[in-house]
N, C-alpha and C positions, 0 to 999 in steps of 0.2 A: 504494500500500500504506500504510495507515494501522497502525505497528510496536503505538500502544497500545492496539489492539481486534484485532490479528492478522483484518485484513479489506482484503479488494481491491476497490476500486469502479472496474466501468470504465464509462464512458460507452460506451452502444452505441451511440448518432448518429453517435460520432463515429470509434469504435473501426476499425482494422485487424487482419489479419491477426497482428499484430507487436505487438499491445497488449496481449495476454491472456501470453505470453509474457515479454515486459517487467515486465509488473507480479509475477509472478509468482518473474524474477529478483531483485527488489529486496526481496519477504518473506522466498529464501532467504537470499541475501546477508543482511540487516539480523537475523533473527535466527541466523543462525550466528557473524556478527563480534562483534556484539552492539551496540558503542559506536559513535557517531560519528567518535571518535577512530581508531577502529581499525578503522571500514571505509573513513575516508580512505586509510590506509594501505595498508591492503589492493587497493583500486579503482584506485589508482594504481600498484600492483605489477603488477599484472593487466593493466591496459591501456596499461603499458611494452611489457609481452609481447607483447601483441596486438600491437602496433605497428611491433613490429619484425620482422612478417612482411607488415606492411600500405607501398604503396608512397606517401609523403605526400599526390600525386597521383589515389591509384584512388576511382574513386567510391567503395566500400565508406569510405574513410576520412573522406572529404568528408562523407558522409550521418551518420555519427558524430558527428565532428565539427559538422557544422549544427543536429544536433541539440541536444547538449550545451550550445552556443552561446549559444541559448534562457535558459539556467539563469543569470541576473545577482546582481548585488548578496548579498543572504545567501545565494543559493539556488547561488550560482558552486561553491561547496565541492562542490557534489554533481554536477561534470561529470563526473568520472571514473567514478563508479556509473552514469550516466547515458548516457555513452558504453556501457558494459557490457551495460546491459539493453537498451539500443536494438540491441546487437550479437545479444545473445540470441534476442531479438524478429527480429529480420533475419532470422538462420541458422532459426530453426522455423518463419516463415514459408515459406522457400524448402524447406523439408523436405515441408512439406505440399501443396505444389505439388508434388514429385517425388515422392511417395506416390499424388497424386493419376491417376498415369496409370497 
């Protein structure tokens, strides 16, 4: 999501199920918080929550987390939204598969 053109680009090559979803969490997210500041704060409020129904061990946390992982050096600040929308992305994919039958 690019916040200053309000526009989602997703690569199709490369896209899943969980991409269109993801990207889609982080236009709402980012304009509802608004600031950087304050959707650190918020992302990490959020995915306290999450966490503490998640077992440190369950795959679902691991895939979060590996993801997030990814995000280093200046890009580190945005694990927590990133963990999020990869959770997003997760849960609507499997939504779609259970629709699907």
């Amino acid at each position: 999501y690019i916040p200053e053109e309000k526009v989602i680009h997703v690569n199709l090559s490369s896209a899943t199920l969980s991409s269109v979803p993801h990207e889609i969490f982080h236009a709402v997210f980012i304009e509802k918080v608004k600031t950087d500041e304050a959707a650190g704060k918020a992302a990490e409020a959020m995915i306290m929550s999450v966490r503490k129904t998640l077992k440190d061990d369950s795959a679902l946390a691991k895939r979060i987390d590996d993801f997030a992982a990814t995000y280093v050096g200046k890009q580190a600040e945005f694990q927590n939204e990133e963990r999020l929308a990869e959770l997003v992305g997760i849960l609507k994919a499997g939504q779609e598969c259970i629709q699907g039958y």
